[in-house]
N, C-alpha and C positions, 0 to 999 in steps of 0.2 A: 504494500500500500504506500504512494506515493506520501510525504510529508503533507502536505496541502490537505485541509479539510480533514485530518487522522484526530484531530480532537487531543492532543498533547496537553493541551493546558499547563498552567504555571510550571506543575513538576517535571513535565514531557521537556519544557521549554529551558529548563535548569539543567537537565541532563544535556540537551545538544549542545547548551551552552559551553558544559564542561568539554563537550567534546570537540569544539569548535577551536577552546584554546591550543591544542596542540593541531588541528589541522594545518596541514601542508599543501591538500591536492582539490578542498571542495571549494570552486568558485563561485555557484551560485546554491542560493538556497530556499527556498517558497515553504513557508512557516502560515503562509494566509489561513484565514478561517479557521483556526486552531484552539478557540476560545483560550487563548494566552491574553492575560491581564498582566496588572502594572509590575506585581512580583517578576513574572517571564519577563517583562522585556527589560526589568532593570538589571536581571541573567546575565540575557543576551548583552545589555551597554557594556557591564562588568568585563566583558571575555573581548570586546569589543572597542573598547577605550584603554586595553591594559596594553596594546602593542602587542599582544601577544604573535604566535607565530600563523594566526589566521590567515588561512590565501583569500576570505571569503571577499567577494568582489561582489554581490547583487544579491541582496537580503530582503524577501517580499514579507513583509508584518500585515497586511491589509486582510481587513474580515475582521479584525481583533480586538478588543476594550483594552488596547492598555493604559488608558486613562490616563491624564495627564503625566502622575510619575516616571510611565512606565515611557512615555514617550518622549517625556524631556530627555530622560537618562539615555535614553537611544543617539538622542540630539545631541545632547552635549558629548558624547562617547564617539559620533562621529566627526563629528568638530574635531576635537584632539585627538581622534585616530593617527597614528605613524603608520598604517598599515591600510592603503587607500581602497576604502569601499567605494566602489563608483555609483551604486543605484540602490535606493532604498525605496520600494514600491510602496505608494501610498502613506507613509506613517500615519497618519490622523485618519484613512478611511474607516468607514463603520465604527466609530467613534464619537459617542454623542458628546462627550464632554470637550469636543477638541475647540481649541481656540480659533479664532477667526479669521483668516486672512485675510494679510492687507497686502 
């Protein structure tokens, strides 16, 4: 079963997480619709803002609640990334609490 829509939730999203830090070979990753909240994505920021040895390059979150927390920490995590994620699908999609763009 692909990642996308597997229903991982926060826990699911804490283990990729872990496993994400030592990745070398996986560039893209589709996490969508996975009912991951703020816990998950502030996982994923963690693994994701540490520089680690991530090759991950195109990280789909969309479909998800990760409510504000979870979506700053993403934000700021790719901000000071030293390890260039180039595409981050959607962050605020399906996300009622997301803030407004201007």
């Amino acid at each position: 079963m692909p990642p996308s829509s597997a229903q991982v939730g926060d826990v699911g999203a804490s283990v990729v997480a872990k496993a994400l830090f030592r990745n070398t070979s996986l560039t893209a990753l589709n996490l969508s619709s996975n009912q991951i909240g703020a816990a998950g994505g502030e996982a994923l920021a963690e693994v994701l803002g540490a520089g680690a040895a991530c090759a991950l390059l195109q990280l789909d979150v969309s479909g998800n609640r990760l409510g504000e927390p979870g979506g700053t920490a993403l934000g700021n995590a790719i901000a000071g990334n030293t390890v260039s994620l180039c595409a981050m699908s959607r962050l605020w999609h399906g996300n009622p609490a997301a803030p407004a763009r201007r």
